[in-house]
C-alpha positions as a printed Julia matrix, in Angstrom:
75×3 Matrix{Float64}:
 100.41  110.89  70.37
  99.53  108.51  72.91
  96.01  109.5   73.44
  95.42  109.67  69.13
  93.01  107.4   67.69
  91.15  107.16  64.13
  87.28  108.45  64.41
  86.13  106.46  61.89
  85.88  102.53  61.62
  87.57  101.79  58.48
  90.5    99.23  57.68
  92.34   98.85  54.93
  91.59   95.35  52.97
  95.49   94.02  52.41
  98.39   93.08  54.72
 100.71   95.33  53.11
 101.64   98.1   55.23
 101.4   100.8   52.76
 101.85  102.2   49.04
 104.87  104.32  49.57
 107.13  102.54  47.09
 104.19  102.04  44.89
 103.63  105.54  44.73
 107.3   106.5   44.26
 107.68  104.16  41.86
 105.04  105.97  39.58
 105.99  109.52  40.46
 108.87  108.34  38.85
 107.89  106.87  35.93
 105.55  110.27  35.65
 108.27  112.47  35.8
 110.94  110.42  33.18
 107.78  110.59  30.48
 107.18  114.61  30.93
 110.99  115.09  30.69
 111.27  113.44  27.59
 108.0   115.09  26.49
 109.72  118.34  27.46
 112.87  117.9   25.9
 111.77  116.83  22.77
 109.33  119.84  22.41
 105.95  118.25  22.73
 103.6   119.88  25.31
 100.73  117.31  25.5
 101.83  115.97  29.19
 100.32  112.86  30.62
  98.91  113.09  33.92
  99.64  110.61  36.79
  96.65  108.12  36.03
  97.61  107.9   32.34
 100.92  106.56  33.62
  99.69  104.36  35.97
  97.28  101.85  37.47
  95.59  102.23  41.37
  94.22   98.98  41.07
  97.58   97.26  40.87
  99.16   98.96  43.81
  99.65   96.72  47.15
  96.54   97.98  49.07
  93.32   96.72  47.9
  91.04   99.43  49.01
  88.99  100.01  52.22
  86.0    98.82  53.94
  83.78  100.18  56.63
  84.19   97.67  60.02
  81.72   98.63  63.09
  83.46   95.54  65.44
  86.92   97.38  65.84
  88.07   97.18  69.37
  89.92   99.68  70.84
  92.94   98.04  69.93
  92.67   98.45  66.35
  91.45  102.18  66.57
  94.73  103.0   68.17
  97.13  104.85  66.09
């Protein structure tokens, strides 16, 4: 991996490192709802968006950045 580096020049706008316990955190709140759903006999499941919200995870989205040295393009 030494010589790996992202093609494209685009940065993520947060300093949070990533969304992994955001997105654990909803897969399991997704999965406790259908359970119930399931046990209790009803079949209209909720999908992962009904459950919950992108727009309050860590990461704030991403933006397009043509000054990226070669330092930031570095994996």
């Amino acid at each position: 991996m030494s010589r790996s580096k992202k093609k494209t020049k685009i940065q993520a706008i947060t300093t949070a490192k990533s969304e992994k316990d955001n997105k654990t955190e909803a897969n399991r709140k997704l999965r406790r709802i259908v359970k119930q759903k399931v046990n209790s006999g009803q079949m209209d499941l909720p999908d992962l968006r009904e459950v919950s919200n992108v727009w309050n995870f860590n990461k704030d989205g991403k933006k397009y950045k043509p000054e990226m040295t070669k330092k930031e393009l570095r994996k």
